[in-house]
N, C-alpha and C positions, 0 to 999 in steps of 0.2 A: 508573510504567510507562505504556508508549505502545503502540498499536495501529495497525498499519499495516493498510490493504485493498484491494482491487481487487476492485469487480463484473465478472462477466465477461457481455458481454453473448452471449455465445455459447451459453454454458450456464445461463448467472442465477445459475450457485454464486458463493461469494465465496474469495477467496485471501488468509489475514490469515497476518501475523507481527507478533509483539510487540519489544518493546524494554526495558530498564532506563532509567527517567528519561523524559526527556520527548524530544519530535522535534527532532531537529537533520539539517543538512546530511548528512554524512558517515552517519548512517545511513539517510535518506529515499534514499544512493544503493547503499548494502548491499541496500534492498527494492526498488527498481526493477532492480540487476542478481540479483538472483533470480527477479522475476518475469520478466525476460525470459529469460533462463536455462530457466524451466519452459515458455512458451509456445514458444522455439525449438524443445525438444524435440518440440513437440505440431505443429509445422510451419507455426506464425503466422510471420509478416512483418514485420506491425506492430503495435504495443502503440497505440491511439486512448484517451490519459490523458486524462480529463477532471476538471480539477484546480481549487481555488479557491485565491485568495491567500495561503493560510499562508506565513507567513515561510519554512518548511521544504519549501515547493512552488517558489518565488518565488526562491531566492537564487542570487545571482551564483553561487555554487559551484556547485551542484544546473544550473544551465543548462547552466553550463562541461560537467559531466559529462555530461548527455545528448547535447551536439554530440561530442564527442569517442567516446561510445559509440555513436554512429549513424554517425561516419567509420569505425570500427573495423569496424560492420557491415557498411558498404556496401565496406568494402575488400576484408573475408574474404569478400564475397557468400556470407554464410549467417548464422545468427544472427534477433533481431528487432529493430528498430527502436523508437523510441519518438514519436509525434505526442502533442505538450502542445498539449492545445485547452484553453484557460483561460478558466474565468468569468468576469463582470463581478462588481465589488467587492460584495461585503455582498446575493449573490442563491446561496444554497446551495439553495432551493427548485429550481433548474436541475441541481444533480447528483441522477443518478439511486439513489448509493449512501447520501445523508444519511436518507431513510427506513427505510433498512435501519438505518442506522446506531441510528435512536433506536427500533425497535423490539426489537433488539438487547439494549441498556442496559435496557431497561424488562424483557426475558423474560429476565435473567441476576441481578438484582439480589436481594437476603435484606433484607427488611422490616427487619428486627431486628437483623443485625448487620453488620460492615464483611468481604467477603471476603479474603481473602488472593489476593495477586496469581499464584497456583497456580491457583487456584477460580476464577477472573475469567477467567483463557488459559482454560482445561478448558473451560468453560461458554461460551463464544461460539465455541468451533473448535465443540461440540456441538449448539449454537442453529443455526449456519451451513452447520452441515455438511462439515467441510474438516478434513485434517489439522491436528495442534498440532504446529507445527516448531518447533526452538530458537529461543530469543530471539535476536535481532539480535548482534551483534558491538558492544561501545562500541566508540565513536571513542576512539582516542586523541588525550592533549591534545595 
């Protein structure tokens, strides 16, 4: 199981969806068109990602997609946008959402035993405050 999020710096809440397995292409662009999906509702513009190198940030596919969904936008003129401002390599101390992140993990975990991946979504939409929406869609092969 993978956890996808966005800090919002508007409000400080957080926007997470999970996933089955680990982060791939094809779902990291399932989470950025929902998130922008949820901000066009709210009347934003543009989505300012501030992203580090993950394979699953970074890949040819994942770019292909946000040019093609920022032509789409700007064609329908409505919709949001996405600006990828990308860190420099191996500096996460610059994203604002990794301390959330590892305070997170630390106020969700059981001493004693391994959670189930039910227990783990519950408990961090509950730590963060934010709806639990279905898991991500797999990719298919």
């Amino acid at each position: 199981m993978a956890c996808y999020g966005v800090l919002r710096a508007d409000t400080g809440g957080m926007m997470l969806r999970f996933c089955d397995g680990r982060p791939v292409s094809a779902t990291t662009e399932a989470f950025l068109g929902w998130v922008c999906e949820v901000l066009a509702t709210e009347g934003k513009a543009v989505l300012a990602l501030v992203w580090d190198n993950a394979a699953w940030h970074v890949s040819r596919r994942v770019r292909r997609w946000i040019e093609a969904h920022n032509r789409r936008v700007r064609r329908a003129k409505t919709g949001c946008r996405i600006r990828v401002c990308g860190l420099p390599v191996k500096a996460p101390w610059l994203n604002p959402i990794e301390p959330k992140w590892v305070h997170g993990k630390r106020a969700i975990v059981e001493p004693d035993r391994k959670l189930t991946a039910a227990e783990v979504r519950q408990r961090a939409c509950d730590y963060y405050g934010c709806t639990l929406h279905p898991t991500l869609p797999k990719p298919q092969p």
